[in-house]
C-alpha positions as CSV (number, residue, x, y, z in Angstrom):
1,X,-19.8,-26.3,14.8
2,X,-17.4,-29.5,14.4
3,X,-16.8,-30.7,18.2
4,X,-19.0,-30.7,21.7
5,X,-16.6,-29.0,23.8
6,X,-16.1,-25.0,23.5
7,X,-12.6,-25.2,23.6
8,X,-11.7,-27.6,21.0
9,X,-14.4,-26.3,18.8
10,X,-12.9,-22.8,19.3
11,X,-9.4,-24.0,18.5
12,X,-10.7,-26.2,15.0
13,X,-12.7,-23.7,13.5
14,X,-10.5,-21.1,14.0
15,X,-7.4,-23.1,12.8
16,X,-10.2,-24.5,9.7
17,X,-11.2,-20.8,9.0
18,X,-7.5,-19.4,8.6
19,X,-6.1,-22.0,6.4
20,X,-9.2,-21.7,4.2
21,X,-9.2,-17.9,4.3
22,X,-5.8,-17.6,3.5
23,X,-6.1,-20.2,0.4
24,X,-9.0,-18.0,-0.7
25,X,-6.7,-14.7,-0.8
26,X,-3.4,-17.2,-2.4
27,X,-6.2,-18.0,-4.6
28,X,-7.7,-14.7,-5.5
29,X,-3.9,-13.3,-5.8
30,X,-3.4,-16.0,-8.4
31,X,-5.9,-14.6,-10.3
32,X,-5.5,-10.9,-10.2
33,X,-2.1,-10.9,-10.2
34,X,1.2,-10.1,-8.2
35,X,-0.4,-5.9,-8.0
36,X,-2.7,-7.0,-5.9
37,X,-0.9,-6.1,-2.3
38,X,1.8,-4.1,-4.1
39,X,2.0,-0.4,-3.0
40,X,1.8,1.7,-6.0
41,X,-1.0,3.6,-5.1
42,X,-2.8,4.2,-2.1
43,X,-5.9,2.4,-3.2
44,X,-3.6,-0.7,-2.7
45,X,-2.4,0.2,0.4
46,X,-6.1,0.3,1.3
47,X,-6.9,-2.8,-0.5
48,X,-4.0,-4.4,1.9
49,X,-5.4,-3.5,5.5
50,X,-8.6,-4.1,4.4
51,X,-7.5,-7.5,3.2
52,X,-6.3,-8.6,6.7
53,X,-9.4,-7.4,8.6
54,X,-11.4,-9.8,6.5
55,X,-9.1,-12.3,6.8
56,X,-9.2,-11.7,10.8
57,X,-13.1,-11.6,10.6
58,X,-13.2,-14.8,8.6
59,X,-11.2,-16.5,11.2
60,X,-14.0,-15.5,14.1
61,X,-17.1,-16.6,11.8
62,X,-19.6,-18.0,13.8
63,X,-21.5,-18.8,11.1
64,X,-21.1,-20.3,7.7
65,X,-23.2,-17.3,5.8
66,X,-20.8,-15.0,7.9
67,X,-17.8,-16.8,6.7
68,X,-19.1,-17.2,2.9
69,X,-20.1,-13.5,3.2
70,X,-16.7,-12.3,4.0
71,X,-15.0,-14.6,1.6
72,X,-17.5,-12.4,-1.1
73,X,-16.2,-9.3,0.0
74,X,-12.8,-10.6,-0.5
75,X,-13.1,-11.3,-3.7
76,X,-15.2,-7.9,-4.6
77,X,-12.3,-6.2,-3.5
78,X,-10.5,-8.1,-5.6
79,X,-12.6,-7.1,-8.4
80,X,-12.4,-3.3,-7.6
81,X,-9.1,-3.3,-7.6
82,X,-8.6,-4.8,-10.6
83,X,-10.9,-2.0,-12.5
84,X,-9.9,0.5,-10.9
85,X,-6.5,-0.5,-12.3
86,X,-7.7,-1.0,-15.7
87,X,-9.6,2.0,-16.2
88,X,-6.9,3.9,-14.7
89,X,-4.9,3.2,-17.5
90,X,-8.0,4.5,-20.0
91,X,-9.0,7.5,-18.1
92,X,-6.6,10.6,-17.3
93,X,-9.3,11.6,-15.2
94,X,-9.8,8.6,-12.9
95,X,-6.3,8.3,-12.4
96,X,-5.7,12.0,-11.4
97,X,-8.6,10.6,-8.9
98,X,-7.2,7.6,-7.5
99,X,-3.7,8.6,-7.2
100,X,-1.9,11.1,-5.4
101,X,1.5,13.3,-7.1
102,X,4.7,12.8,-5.7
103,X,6.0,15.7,-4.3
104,X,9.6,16.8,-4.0
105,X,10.8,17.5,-0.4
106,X,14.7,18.2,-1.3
107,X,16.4,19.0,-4.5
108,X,20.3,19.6,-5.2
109,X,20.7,19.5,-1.2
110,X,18.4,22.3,-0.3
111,X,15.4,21.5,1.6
112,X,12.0,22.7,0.2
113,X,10.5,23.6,3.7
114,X,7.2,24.7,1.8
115,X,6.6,21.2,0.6
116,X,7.9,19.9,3.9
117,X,4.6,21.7,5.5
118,X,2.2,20.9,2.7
119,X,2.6,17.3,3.4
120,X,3.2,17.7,6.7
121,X,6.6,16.0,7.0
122,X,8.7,17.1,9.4
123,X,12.3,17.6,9.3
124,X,13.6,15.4,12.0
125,X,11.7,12.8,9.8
126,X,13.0,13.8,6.3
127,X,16.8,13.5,7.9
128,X,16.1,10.3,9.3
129,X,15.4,9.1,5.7
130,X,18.4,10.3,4.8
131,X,20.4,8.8,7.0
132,X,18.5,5.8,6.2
133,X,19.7,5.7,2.6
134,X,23.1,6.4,3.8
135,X,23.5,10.3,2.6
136,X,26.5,11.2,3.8
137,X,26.4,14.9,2.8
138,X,23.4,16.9,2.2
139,X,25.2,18.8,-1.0
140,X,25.1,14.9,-2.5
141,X,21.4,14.2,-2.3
142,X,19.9,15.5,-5.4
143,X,16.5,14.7,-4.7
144,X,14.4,13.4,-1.8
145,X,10.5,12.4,-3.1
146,X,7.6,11.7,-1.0
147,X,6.0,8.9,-3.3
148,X,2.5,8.6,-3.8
149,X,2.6,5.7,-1.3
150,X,3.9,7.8,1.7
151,X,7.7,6.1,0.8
152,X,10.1,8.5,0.7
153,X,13.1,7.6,-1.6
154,X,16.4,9.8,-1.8
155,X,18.2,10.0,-4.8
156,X,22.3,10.6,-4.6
157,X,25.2,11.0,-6.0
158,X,26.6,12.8,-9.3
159,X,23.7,13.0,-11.6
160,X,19.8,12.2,-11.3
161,X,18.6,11.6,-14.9
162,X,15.4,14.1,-15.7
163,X,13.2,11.3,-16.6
164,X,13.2,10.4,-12.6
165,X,11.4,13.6,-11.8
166,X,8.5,12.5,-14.0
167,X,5.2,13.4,-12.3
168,X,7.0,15.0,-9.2
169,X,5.3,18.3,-8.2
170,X,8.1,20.6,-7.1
171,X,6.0,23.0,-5.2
């Protein structure tokens, strides 16, 4: 492709093909916006992964159509993504699709072991969180959320405004 020896050729194109790949997602992100690889929803968590196996696949092109094709799907992605987020905001229906409901694993320091099996958390994990997030006594922790991500956050202290529970399904 751009020198006569395997080795050197290897070692420019793959260096070539990573800097312009990367530019292309900088560039793309630019565009769409910040969102883009934030985790708010597990279509971005998707969008993520799947945004470093291209960018590993561009890297390895052997070919320029290969390399054009996965900068293309890139950028579709990119596009999805964006929709999906816009008609998410228009559609109810299409969100309730796309996005998962937070549940609640732990409210006013009682464990909900029922929700603890429906998600399939276990409990070792749920106190490792909480140990995580510093909870020095379980009678403190007023809540403890699986997020539609798979992030858990814990909530302690005195009071837990309502507004916080939002969208939580408690059981």
């Amino acid at each position: 492709m751009f020198f006569d020896g395997p080795i050197l050729d290897a070692l420019a194109k793959g260096s070539l093909l990573s800097v312009i790949g990367i530019a292309w997602i900088i560039f793309l992100v630019r565009i769409v916006g910040l969102r883009s690889f934030s985790k708010m929803t597990n279509f971005d968590f998707v969008m993520t992964v799947a945004m470093g196996s291209l960018l590993a696949g561009a890297s390895q092109s052997q070919e320029w159509t290969g390399f054009l094709q996965t900068l293309t799907a890139m950028a579709s992605l990119f596009a999805v993504q964006y929709g999906v987020s816009r008609l998410r905001r228009w559609s109810p229906r299409l969100d309730a699709l796309v996005q998962n409901t937070p549940v609640l694993l732990m409210k006013d320091g009682v464990i909900l072991h029922d929700n603890l099996r429906a998600t399939r958390v276990a409990e070792e994990d749920l106190i490792a969180k909480l140990r995580e997030a510093n909870a020095l006594e379980l009678s403190t922790v007023r809540a403890v959320v699986l997020e539609t991500t798979g992030d858990i956050s814990v909530l302690h202290g005195d009071h837990v405004d309502e507004i916080l529970f939002k969208g939580v399904a408690e059981d």
